[in-house]
C-alpha positions as CSV (number, residue, x, y, z in Angstrom):
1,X,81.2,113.3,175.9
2,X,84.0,113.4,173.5
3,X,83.6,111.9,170.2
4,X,85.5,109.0,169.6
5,X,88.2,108.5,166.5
6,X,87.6,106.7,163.7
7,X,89.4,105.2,160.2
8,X,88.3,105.2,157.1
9,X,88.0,101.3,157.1
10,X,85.3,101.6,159.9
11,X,83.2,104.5,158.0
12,X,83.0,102.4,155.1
13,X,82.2,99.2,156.6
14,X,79.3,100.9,159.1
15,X,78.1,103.4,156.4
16,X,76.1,103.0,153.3
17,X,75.8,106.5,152.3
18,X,78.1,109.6,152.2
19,X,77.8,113.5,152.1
20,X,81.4,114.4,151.6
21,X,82.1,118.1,152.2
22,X,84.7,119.8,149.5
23,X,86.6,122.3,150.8
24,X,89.1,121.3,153.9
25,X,87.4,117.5,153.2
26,X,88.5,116.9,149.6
27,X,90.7,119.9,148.3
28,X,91.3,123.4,149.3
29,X,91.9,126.3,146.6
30,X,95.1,124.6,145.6
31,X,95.1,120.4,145.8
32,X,93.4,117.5,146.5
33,X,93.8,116.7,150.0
34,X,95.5,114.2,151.5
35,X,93.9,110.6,151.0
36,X,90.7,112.1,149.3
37,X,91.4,110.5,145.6
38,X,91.6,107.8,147.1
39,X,88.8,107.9,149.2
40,X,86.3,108.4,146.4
41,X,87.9,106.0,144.1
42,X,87.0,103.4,147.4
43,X,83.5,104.8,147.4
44,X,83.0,104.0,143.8
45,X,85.0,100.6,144.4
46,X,82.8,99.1,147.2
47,X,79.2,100.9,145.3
48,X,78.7,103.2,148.3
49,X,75.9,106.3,147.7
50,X,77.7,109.4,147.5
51,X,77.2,113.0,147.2
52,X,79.4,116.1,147.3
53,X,77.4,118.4,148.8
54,X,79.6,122.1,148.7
55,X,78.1,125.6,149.5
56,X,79.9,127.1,146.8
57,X,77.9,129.2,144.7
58,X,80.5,130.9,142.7
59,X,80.7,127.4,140.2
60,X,78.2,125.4,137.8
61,X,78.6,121.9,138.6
62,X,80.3,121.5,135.2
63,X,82.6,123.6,136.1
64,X,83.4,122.2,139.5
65,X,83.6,118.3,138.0
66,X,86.3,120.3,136.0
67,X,88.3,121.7,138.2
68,X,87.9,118.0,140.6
69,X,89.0,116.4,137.7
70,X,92.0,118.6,137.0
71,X,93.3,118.1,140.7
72,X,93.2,114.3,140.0
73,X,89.6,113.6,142.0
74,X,87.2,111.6,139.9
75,X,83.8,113.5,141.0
76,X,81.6,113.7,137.7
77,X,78.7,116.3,137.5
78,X,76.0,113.9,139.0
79,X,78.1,113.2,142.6
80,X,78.0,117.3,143.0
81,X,75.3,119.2,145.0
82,X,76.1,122.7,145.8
83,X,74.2,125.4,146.9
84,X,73.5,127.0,143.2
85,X,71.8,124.4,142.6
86,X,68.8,125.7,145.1
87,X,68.3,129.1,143.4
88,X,66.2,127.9,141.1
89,X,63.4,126.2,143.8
90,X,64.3,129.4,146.3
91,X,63.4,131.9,142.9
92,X,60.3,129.9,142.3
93,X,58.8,129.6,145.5
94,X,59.7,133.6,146.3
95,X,58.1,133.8,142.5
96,X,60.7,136.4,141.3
97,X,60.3,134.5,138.0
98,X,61.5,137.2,135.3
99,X,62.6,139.6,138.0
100,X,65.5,141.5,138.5
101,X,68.6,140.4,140.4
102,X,71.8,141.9,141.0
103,X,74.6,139.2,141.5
104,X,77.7,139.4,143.8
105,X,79.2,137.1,142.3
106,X,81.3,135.6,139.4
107,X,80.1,134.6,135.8
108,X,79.0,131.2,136.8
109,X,76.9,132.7,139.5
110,X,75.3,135.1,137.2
111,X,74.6,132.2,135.0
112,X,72.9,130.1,138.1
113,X,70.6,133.0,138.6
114,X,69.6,133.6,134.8
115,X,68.9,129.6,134.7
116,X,66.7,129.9,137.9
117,X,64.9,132.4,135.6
118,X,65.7,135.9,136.7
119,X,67.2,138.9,134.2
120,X,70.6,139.7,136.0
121,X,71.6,143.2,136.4
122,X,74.1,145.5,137.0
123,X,75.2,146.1,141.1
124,X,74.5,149.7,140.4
125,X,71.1,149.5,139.3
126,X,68.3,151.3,140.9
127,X,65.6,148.9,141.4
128,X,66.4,145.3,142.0
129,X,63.5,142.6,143.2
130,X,66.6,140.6,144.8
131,X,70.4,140.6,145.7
132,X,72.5,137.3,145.6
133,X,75.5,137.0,147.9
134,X,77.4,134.3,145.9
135,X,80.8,134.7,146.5
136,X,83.5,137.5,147.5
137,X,84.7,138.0,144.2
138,X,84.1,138.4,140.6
139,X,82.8,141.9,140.9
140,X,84.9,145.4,142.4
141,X,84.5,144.3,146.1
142,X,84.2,147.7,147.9
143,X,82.2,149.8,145.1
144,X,79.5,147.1,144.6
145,X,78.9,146.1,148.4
146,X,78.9,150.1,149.3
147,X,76.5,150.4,146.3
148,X,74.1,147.4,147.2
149,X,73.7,149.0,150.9
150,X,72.4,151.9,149.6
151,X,70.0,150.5,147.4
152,X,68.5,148.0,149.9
153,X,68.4,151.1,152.2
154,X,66.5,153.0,149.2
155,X,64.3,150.9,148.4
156,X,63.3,149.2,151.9
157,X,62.6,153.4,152.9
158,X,60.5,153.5,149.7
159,X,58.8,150.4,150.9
160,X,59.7,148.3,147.8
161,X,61.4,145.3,149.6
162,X,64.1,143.8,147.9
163,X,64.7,139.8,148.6
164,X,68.2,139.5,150.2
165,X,69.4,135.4,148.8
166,X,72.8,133.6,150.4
167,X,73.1,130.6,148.9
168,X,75.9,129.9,150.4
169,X,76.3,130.9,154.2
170,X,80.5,130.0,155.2
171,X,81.9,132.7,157.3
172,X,84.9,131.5,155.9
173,X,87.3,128.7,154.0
174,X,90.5,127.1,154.2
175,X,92.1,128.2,151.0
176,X,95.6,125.9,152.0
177,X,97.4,125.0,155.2
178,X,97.5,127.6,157.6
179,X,95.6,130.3,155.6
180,X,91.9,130.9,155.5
181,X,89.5,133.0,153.3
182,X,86.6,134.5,153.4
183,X,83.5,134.0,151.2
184,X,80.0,134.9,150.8
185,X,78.6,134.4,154.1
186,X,81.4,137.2,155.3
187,X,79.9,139.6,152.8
188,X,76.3,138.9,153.8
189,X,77.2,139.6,157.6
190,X,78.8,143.2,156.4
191,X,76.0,144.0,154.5
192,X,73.5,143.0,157.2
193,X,75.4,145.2,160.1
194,X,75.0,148.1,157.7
195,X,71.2,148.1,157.1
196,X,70.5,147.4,160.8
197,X,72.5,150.9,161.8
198,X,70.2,152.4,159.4
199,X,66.6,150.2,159.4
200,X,66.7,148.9,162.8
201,X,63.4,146.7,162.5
202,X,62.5,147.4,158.8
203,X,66.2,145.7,158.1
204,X,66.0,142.5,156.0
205,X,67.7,139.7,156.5
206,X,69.2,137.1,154.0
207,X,67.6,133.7,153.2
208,X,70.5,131.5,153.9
209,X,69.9,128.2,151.8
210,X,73.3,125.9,152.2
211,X,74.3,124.1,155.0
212,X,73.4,123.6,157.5
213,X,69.8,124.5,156.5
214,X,67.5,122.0,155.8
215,X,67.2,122.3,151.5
216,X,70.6,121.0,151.2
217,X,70.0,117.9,153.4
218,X,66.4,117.5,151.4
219,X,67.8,117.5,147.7
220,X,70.7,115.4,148.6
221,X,68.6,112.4,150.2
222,X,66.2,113.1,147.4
223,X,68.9,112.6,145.2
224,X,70.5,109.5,146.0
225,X,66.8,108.1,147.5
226,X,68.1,107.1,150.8
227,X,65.6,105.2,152.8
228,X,67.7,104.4,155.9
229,X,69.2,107.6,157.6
230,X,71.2,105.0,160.0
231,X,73.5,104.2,157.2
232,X,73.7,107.6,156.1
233,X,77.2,110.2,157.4
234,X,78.2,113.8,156.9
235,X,81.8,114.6,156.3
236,X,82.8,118.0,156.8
237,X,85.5,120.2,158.4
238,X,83.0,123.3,160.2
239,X,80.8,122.4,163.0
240,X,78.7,125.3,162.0
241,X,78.6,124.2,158.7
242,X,78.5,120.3,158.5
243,X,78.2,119.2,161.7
244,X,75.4,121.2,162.4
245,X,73.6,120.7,159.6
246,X,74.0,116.8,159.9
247,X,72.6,117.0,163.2
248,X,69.9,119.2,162.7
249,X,68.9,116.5,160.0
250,X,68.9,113.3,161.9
251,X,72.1,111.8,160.3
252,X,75.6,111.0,161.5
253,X,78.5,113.1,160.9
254,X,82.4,112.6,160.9
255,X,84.7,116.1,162.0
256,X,87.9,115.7,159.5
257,X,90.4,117.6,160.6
258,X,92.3,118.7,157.5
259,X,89.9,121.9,157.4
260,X,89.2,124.4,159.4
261,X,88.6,122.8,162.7
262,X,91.5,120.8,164.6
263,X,90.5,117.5,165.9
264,X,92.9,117.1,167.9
265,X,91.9,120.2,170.1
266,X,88.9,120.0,173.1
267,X,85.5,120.3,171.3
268,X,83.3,123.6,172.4
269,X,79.5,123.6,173.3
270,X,77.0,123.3,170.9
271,X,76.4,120.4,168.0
272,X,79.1,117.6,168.1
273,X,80.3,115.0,165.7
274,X,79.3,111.1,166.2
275,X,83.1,110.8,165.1
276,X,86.2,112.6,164.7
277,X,88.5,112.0,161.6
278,X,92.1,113.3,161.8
279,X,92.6,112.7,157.9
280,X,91.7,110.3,154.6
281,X,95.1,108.8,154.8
């Protein structure tokens, strides 16, 4: 069955809580998007329970209530979840406390990984306990990933395992209308087809902790302490992503169409929204 469209009136009168997606949901890599300022300012209006819950792990939230800010969107630090924010439990339960990790990643990434207690190193050195995937950049894309292969290789072949971490999982993003980029989960997917031509069984595979895995879900309803799931929705632009997360969860979720995925186009198999959005407007 086809998911029926919905308003923005009708999500805030049927919902109590809200899990709003950020890129293609509130901004891409240039603006706000259409109706989302005023979207949030509504949510903070009528006392809704809301959340920003983003894969990107290439930000601190500090620096992400920045940059919201700075496109007009007022999201302070305590509305944002992203998927940095689970290194530190992922670290401690794999206890790589005080280990070495090499970072794909930018500055704020690095920083993430210290503050989940690891000593960052250099993508060329010899013997890391663990490789983050955080983003596509902030590091010389083709020397580091070539380099990183061939010590995963070296050191799974000297049976010293090295724990492979993707925070966050997107293929890829909408970076502004009608272009897309790619991200971390892109990266992770290269790095994976290269060790399987060479380990076959022995190759390792990454711990993917974003959406739509299950930590996310669990920290954000920790977070806001939602009792009734009923009166809790997932915003997002991916079915992969958002939708499926959502469902995998238990709760609602709304496809907005001014991401990656077109609303307006026939839905394919697998998890489907309880509602499509064609825009905040």
């Amino acid at each position: 069955m086809h998911p029926a469209v919905t308003d923005v009136d009708a999500l805030l009168a049927r919902y109590d809580a809200f899990l709003l997606d950020s890129y293609g949901v509130l901004v891409d890599s240039e603006r706000a998007l259409p109706g989302a300022i005023a979207f949030v300012e509504r949510l903070e209006h009528e006392n809704k329970a809301w959340l920003v819950l983003s894969n990107d792990a290439s930000r601190l939230t500090a620096t992400s209530a920045r940059r919201y800010r700075r496109l007009g969107l007022p999201i302070d630090e305590e509305r944002i979840l992203t998927s940095g924010d689970l290194l530190a439990p992922h670290v401690a339960s794999r206890g790589l406390q005080g280990a070495r990790g090499i970072v794909l990643g930018p500055d704020d990434s690095c920083e993430l990984v210290r503050r989940a207690g690891m000593e960052v190193v250099a993508y060329d050195h010899p013997a890391p306990d663990a490789v983050f995937v955080c983003d596509d950049e902030g590091y010389p894309f083709l020397p580091a990933v070539e380099q990183v292969i061939s010590t995963i290789i070296a050191r799974t072949e000297a049976k010293q395992p090295v724990d492979l971490v993707l925070p966050n999982p997107d293929v890829v993003y909408p970076r502004s209308p009608g272009r897309i980029g790619i991200t971390a989960g892109s990266v992770a997917l290269v790095i994976e087809a290269a060790l399987r031509l060479r380990l076959s069984s022995r190759c390792p595979a990454f711990a993917r902790l974003g959406k739509p895995h299950r930590p996310m879900f669990d920290e954000a309803v920790a977070r806001l302490r939602l009792d009734d799931r009923h009166r809790t929705v997932m915003l997002g632009d991916q079915i992969a992503t958002d939708i499926a997360g959502a469902c995998a969860f238990g709760i609602d979720s709304v496809l907005l169409g001014t991401g990656l995925t077109d609303t307006r186009a026939e839905l394919g198999e697998g998890p489907h929204p309880t509602w499509l959005l064609h825009t905040l407007e």
